[in-house]
Legacy VTK file of the C-alpha trace (Angstrom):
# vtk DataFile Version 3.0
C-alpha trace
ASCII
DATASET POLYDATA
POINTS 488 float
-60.581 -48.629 -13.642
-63.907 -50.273 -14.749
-66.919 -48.390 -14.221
-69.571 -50.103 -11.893
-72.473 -51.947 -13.989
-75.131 -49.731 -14.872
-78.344 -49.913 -16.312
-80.750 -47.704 -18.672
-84.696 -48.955 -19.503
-86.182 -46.725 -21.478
-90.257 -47.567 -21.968
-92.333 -46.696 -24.971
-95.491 -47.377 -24.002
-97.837 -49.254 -26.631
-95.014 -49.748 -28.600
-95.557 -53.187 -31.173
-91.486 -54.234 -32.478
-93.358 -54.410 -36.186
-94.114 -50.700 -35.589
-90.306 -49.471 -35.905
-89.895 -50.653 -39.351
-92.503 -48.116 -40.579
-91.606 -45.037 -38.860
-87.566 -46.247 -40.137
-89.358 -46.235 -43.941
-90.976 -42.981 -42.741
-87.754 -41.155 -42.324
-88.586 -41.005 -38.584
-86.594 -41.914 -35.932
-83.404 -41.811 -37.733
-80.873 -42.442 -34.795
-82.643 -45.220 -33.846
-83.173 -46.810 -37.054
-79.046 -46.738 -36.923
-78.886 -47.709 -33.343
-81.298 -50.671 -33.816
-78.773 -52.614 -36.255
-76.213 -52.687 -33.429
-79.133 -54.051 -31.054
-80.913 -57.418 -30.601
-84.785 -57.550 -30.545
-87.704 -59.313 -30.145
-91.393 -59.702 -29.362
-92.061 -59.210 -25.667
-95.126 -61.414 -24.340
-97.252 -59.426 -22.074
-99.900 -61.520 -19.380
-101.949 -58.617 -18.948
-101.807 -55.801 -21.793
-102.932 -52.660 -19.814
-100.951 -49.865 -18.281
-100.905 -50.870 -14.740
-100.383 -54.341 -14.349
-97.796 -54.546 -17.901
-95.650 -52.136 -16.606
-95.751 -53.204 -12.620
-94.705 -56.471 -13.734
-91.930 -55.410 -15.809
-90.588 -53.661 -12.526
-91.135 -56.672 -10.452
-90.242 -59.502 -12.262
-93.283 -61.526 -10.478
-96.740 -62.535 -12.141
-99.673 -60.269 -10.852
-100.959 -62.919 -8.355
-97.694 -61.492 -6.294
-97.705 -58.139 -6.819
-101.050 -57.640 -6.718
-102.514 -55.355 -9.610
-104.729 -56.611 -12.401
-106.557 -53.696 -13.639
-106.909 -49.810 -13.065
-109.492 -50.543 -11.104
-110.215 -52.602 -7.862
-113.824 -53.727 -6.955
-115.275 -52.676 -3.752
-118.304 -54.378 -2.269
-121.377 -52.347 -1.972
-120.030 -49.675 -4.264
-118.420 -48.583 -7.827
-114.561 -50.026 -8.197
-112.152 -47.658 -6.590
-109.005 -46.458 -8.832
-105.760 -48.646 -7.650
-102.926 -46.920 -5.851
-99.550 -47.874 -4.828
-100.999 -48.668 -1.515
-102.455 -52.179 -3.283
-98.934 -53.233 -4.727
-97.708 -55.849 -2.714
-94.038 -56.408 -4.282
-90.674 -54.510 -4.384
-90.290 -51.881 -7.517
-87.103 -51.898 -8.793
-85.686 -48.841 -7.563
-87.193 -49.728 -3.786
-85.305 -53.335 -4.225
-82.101 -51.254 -5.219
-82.224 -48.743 -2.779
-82.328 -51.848 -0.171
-79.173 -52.624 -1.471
-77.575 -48.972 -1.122
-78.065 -48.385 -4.951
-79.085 -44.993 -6.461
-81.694 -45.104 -9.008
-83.752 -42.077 -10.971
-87.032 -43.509 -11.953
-89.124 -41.078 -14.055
-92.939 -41.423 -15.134
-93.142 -45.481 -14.159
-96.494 -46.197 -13.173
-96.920 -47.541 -9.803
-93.138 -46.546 -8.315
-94.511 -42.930 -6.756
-93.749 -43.136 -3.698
-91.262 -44.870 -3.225
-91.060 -47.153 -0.016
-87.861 -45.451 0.750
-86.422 -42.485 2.660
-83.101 -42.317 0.766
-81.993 -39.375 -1.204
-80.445 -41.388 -3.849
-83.797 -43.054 -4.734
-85.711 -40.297 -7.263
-88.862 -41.286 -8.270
-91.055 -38.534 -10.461
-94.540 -40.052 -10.865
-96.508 -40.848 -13.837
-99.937 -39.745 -15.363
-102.190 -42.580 -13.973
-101.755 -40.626 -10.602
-103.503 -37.344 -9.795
-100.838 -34.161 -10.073
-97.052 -34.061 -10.043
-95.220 -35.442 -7.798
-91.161 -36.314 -6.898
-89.374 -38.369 -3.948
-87.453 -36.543 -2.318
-89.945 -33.542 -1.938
-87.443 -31.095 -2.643
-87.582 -32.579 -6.597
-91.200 -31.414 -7.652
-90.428 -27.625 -7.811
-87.816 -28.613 -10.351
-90.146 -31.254 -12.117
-93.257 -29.016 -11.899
-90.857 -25.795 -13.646
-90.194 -28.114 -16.781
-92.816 -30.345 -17.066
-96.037 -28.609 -15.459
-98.405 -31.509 -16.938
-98.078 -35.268 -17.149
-101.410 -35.661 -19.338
-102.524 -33.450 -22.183
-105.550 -31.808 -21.946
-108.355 -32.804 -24.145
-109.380 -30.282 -26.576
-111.795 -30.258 -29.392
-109.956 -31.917 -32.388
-107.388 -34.928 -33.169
-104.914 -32.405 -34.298
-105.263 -30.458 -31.510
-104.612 -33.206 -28.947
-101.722 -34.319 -31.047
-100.637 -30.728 -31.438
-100.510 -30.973 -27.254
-99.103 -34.286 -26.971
-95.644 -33.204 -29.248
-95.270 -30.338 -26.912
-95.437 -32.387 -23.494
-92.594 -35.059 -25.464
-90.685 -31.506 -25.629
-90.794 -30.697 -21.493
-89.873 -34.657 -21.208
-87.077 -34.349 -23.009
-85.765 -31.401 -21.353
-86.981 -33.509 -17.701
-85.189 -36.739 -18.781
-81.761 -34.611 -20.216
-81.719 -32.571 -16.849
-82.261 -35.561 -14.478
-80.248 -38.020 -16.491
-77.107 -35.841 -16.339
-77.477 -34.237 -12.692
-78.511 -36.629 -10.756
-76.058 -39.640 -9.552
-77.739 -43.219 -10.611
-76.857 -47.044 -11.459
-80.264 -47.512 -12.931
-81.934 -44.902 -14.694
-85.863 -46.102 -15.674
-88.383 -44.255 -17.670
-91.405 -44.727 -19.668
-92.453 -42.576 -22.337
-96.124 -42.528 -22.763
-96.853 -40.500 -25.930
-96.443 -43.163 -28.194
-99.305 -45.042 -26.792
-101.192 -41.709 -26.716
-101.067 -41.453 -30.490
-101.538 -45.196 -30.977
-104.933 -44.657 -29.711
-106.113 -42.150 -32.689
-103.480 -43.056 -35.360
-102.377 -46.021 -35.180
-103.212 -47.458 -39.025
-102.595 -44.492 -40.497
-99.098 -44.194 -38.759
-98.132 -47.620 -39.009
-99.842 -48.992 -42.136
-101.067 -46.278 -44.372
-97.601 -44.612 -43.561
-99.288 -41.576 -43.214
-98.397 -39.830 -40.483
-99.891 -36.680 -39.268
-97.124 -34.047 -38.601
-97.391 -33.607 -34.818
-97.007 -37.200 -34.815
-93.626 -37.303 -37.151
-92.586 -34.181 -34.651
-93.151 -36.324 -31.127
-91.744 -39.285 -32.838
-88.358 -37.237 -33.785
-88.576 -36.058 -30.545
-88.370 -39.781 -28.763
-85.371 -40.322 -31.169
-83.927 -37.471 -29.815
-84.236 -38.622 -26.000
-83.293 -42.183 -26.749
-79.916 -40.419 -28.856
-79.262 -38.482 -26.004
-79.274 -41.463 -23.612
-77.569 -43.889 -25.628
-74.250 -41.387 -26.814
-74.036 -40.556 -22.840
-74.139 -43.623 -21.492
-71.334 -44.565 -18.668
-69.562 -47.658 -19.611
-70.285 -50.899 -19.069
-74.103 -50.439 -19.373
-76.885 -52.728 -20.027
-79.584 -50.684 -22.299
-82.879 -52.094 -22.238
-85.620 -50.710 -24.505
-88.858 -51.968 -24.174
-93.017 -51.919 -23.968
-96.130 -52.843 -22.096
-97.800 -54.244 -24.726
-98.613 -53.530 -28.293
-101.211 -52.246 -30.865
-103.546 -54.323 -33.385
-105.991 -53.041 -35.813
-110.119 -54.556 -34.778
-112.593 -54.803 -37.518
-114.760 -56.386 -35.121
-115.649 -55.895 -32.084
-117.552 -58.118 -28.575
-119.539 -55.576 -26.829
-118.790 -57.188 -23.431
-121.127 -54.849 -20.925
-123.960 -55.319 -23.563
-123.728 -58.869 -23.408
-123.903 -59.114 -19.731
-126.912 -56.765 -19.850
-128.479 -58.254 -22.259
-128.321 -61.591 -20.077
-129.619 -59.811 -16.953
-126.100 -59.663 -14.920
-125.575 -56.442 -15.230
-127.852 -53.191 -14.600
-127.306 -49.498 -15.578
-127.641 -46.246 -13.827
-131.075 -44.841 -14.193
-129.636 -41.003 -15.570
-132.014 -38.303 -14.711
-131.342 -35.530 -16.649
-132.813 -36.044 -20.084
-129.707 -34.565 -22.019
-127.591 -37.892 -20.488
-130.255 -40.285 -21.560
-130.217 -38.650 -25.145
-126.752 -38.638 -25.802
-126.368 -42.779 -24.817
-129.542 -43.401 -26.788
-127.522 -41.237 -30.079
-124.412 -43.305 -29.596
-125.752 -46.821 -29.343
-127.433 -46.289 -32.598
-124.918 -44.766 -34.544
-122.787 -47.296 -37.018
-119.846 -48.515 -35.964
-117.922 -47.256 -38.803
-119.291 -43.435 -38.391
-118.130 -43.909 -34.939
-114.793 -44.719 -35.344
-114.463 -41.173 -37.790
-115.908 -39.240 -35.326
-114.733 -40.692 -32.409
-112.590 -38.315 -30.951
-115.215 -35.546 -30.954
-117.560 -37.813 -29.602
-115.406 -38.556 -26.381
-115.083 -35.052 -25.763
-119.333 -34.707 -26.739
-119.887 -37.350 -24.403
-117.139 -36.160 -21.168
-118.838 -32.978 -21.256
-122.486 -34.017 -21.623
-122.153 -36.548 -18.617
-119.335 -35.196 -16.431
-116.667 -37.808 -17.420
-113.866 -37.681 -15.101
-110.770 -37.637 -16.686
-108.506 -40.262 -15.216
-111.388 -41.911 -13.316
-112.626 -44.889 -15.499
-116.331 -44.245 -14.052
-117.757 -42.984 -17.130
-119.976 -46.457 -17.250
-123.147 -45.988 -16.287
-123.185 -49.342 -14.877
-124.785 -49.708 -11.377
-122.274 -51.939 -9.562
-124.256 -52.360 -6.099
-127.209 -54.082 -8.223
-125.246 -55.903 -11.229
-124.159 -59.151 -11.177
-121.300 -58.727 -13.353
-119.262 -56.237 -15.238
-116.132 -55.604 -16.979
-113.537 -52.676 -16.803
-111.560 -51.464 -19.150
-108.613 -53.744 -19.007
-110.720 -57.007 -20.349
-111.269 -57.868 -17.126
-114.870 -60.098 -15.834
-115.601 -59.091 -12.099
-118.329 -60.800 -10.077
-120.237 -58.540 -7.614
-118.014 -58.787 -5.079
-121.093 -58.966 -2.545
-122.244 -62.094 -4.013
-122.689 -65.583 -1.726
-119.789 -68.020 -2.739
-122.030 -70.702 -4.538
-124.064 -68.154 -6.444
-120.175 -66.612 -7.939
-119.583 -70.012 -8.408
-122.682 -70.584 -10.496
-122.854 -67.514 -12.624
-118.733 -67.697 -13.465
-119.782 -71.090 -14.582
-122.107 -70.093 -16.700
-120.059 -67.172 -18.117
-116.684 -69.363 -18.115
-119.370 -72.065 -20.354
-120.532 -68.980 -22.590
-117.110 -67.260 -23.349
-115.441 -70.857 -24.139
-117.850 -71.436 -26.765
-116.934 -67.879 -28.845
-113.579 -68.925 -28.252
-112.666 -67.746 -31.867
-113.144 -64.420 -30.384
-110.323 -64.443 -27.573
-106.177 -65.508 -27.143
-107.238 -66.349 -23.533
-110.525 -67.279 -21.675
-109.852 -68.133 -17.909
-110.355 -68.033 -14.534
-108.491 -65.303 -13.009
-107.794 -67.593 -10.289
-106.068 -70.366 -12.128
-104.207 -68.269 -14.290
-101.984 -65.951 -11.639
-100.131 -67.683 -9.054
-99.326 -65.874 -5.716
-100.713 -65.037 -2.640
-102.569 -62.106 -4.011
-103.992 -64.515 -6.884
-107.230 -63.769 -4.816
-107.403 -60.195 -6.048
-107.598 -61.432 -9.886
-110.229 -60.588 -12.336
-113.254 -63.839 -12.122
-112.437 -63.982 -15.767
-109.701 -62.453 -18.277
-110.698 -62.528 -21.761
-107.763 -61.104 -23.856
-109.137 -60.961 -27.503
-107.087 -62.171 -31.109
-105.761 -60.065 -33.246
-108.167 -58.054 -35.343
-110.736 -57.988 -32.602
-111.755 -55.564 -29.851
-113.628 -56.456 -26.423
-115.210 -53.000 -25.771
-116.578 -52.303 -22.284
-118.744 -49.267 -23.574
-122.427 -49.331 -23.180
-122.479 -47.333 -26.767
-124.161 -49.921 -28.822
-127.510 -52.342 -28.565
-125.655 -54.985 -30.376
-123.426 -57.328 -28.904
-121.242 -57.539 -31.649
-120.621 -54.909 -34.430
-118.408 -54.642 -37.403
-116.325 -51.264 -37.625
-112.380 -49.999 -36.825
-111.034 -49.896 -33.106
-106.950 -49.685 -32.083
-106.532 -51.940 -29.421
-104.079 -53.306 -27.537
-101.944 -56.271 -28.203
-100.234 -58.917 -26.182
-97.012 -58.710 -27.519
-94.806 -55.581 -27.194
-90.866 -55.579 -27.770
-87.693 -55.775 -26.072
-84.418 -54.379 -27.543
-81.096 -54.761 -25.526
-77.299 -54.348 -26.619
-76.027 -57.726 -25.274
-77.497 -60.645 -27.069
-80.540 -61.989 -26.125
-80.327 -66.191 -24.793
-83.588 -66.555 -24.882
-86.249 -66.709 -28.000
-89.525 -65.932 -26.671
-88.783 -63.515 -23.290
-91.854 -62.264 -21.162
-92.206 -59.167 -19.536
-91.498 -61.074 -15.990
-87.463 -61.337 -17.732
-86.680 -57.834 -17.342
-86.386 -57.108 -13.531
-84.267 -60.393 -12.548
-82.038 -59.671 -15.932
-81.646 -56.121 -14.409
-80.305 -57.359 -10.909
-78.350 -59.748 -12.266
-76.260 -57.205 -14.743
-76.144 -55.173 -11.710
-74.530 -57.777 -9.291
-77.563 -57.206 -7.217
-78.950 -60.305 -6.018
-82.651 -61.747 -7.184
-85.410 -62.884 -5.305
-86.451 -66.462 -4.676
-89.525 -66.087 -6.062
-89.048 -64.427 -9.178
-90.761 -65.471 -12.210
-88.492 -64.198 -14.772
-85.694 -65.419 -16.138
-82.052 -63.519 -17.040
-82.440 -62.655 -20.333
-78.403 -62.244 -21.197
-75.563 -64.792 -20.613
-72.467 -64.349 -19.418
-73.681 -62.830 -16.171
-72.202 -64.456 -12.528
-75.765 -63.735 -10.353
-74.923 -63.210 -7.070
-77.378 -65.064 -5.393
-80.896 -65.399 -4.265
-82.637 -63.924 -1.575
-84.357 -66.493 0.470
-88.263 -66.124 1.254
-87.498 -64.928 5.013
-85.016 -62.183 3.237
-87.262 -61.317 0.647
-90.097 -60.940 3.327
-88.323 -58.679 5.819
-87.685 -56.727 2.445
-91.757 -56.524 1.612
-92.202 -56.014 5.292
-89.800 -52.619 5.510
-90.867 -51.538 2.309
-94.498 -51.876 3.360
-93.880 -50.082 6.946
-91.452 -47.121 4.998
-94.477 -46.588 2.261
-96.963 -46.424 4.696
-94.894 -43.332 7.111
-94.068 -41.549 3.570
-97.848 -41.936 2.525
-99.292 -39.853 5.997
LINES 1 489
488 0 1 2 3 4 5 6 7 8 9 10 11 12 13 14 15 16 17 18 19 20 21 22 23 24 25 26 27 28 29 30 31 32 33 34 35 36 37 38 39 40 41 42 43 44 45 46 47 48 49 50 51 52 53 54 55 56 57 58 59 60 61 62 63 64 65 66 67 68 69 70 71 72 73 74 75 76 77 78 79 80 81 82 83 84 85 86 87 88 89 90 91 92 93 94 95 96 97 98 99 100 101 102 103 104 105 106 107 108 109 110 111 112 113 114 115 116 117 118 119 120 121 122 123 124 125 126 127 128 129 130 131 132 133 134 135 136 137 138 139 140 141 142 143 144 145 146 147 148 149 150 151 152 153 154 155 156 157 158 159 160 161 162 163 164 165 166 167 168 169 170 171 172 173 174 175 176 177 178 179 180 181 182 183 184 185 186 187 188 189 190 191 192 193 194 195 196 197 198 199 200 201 202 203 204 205 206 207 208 209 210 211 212 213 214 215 216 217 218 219 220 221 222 223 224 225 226 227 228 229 230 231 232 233 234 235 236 237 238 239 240 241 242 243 244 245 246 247 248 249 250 251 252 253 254 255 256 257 258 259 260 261 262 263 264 265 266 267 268 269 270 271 272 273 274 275 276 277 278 279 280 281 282 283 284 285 286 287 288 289 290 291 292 293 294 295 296 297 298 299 300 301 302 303 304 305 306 307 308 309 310 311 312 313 314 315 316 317 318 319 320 321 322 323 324 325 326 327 328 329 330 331 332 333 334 335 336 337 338 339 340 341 342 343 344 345 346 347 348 349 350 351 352 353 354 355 356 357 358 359 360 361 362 363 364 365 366 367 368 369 370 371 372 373 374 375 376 377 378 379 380 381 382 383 384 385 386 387 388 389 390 391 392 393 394 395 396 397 398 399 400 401 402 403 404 405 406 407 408 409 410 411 412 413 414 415 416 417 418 419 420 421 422 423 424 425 426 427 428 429 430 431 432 433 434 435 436 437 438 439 440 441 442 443 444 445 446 447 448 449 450 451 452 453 454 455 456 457 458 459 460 461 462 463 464 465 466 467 468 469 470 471 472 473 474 475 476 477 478 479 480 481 482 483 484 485 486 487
């Protein structure tokens, strides 16, 4: 008897495909170094390279004007940008669009699936760090998640080695999560992302990838990642599609647009007038320190600077940017915003401007445009005024730590491509991250939505069909109705 299809998509976030080849050289990541000649790879093109949107429309399959999430954060008239929930994504998830079908699914750390807009038991969804707390669907599942894997984030202590010390020991509770959920629980599609790699990225990048350098906690977490993907891969049912991928990738910036500056310098955008004097010395220290200085100490200088001025952790609001009287700002995601207060014809007039100004640096970016004209959707509305997505070996920073607009020093950033690995043959030459969700329903006999912007990645698959629009709306409607009884 053939076993039904079933699928495994295991994430690593931040992951570039050129990355692999030095940790293989490394000695690291030995099971995959022998699993990857059996696979077929490629660069993954990613339309917006941040957490959120990346990875929500890798589990969609749609562009972000339909699902509805650009950024980490969502401007709100009249006040600072409010952190984006589930409650703002406006499209299926994967596991929701297979548990419509009466398909079981264990979905662990995916950013944007907690809750799920589902009441069935067979739909297990553990959420992911860009979310306050632990949490499971069903309820009953966060004692168990919360007994192996108390945190989702690592703390942030003094020193690099410290942090990366912390970060190998929360890749040791995931794989003890992943190992207990991916052999007790009954699933068809079992979806993960593993975020430490992107964690590292951040601090280590050149030295892990280039200099072939790296730091032991580093080798440790990546051995440990091996381990998790071995244990997957030997285990997996028959008959299974395995689909490795990332959100986007990393790059190396030796120069870098100080986009907040810019727009303060040309009177669009106005800071928070800090009272206590220690607040006001600390921003006046790091705008005049050199780039390069910064980049050494810039680990201790986060932590310097979260405890000096009451940085929230997970709250992107550690900008002193006064949103109710600016103009303009940008978040962390390379995203423009317009004061969303502004009269039509004055937006129109300043994103002009801007659109004018940006176009003529273009060496700078991979894309300058209107948020507007490049999504398509009904939430297209909800995009950024302007997205400016830098080139490789340059780094759009949104920190008001500098009085120059452009400064000359060492930043890991993150790139537009990330990879895809999968162990059927690849069709197609240059996939997108919009590929993955309609190639996943179609392995899975399951059948895709009309308006899907991806395409099946894999031949030889007979797709079942397409929902129509008024089937794929009464499926957004339920969902929608479901999320919101499971969110009071």
């Amino acid at each position: 008897m053939v076993n039904k299809p079933h699928v495994v998509i295991l994430g690593l976030d931040g992951m570039p495909l050129h990355a692999f080849s030095s940790l293989f050289k490394q000695g690291l990541m030995p099971f995959t170094k022998h699993l990857w000649q059996k696979l077929w790879c490629s660069e993954l093109r990613i339309k917006l390279p941040f957490t959120l949107p990346s990875w929500t429309t890798i589990s969609t399959g749609v562009n972000p004007g339909k699902h509805g999430i650009f950024d980490f954060l969502k401007p709100v008239p009249v006040s600072s940008p409010r952190l984006v929930t589930k409650d703002d994504l406006m499209y299926p998830t994967l596991p929701e669009m297979l548990a419509y079908n009466g398909v079981p699914s264990v979905t662990i750390s995916v950013p944007l699936t907690y809750p799920p807009a589902t009441r069935r038991k067979d739909c297990i969804v553990v959420s992911d760090w860009t979310i306050p707390g632990i949490h499971a669907w069903p309820p009953e599942e966060e004692y168990i998640v919360k007994k192996i894997m108390p945190r989702v984030f690592p703390k942030k202590p003094l020193t690099t080695e410290e942090y990366l010390e912390l970060i190998k020991q929360g890749a040791e509770e995931r794989l003890e999560l992943l190992t207990y959920y991916y052999f007790k629980k009954n699933w068809r599609l079992f979806y993960t992302v593993i975020p430490e790699s992107d964690w590292m990225f951040h601090y280590v990048y050149s030295e892990v990838v280039f200099k072939e350098r790296a730091p032991k906690p580093v080798r440790e977490t990546f051995n440990i990642i091996d381990k998790i993907i071995k244990v997957i891969v030997e285990n997996m049912p028959d008959n299974t599609l395995l689909v490795l991928c990332s959100d986007h990738g990393f790059s190396t910036a030796y120069i870098a647009l100080n986009g907040n500056v810019l727009l303060k310098k040309l009177g669009l955008l106005t800071t928070v007038k800090e009272s206590p004097i220690r607040k006001i010395m600390v921003m006046r220290l790091l705008s005049v320190i050199p780039a390069k200085l910064k980049h050494m100490l810039k680990y201790k200088m986060y932590i310097m600077a979260k405890n000096v001025m009451n940085i929230r952790e997970a709250g992107f609001k550690h900008l002193p940017i006064d949103y109710t009287r600016s103009l303009a700002f940008m978040t962390v995601s390379y995203n423009l915003y317009l004061n969303p207060g502004l009269p039509q014809d004055k937006r129109e007039e300043i994103l002009d401007k801007l659109y004018e100004l940006f176009t003529s640096i273009k060496e700078y970016f991979l894309v300058v445009g209107k948020g507007k004209e490049l999504f398509h959707g009904p939430y297209s509305n909800r995009a950024p005024d302007l997205v400016l997505i830098p080139k490789s070996g340059i780094n759009i920073s949104t920190r008001l730590f500098s009085n120059n607009i452009v400064e000359r020093g060492k930043w890991y950033v993150h790139s537009s491509y990330g990879f895809v690995a999968l162990n059927m043959e690849l069709n197609e030459s240059n996939p997108e991250d919009v590929d993955i969700a309609p190639t996943v329903l179609a392995y899975l006999g399951l059948p895709i939505p009309v308006d899907t912007d991806g395409k099946i990645l894999v031949s030889g698959i007979n797709v079942r069909g397409r929902l129509n629009y008024r089937s794929y709306y009464m499926i957004a409607r339920k969902i929608r109705r479901s999320f919101i009884k499971i969110s009071r």
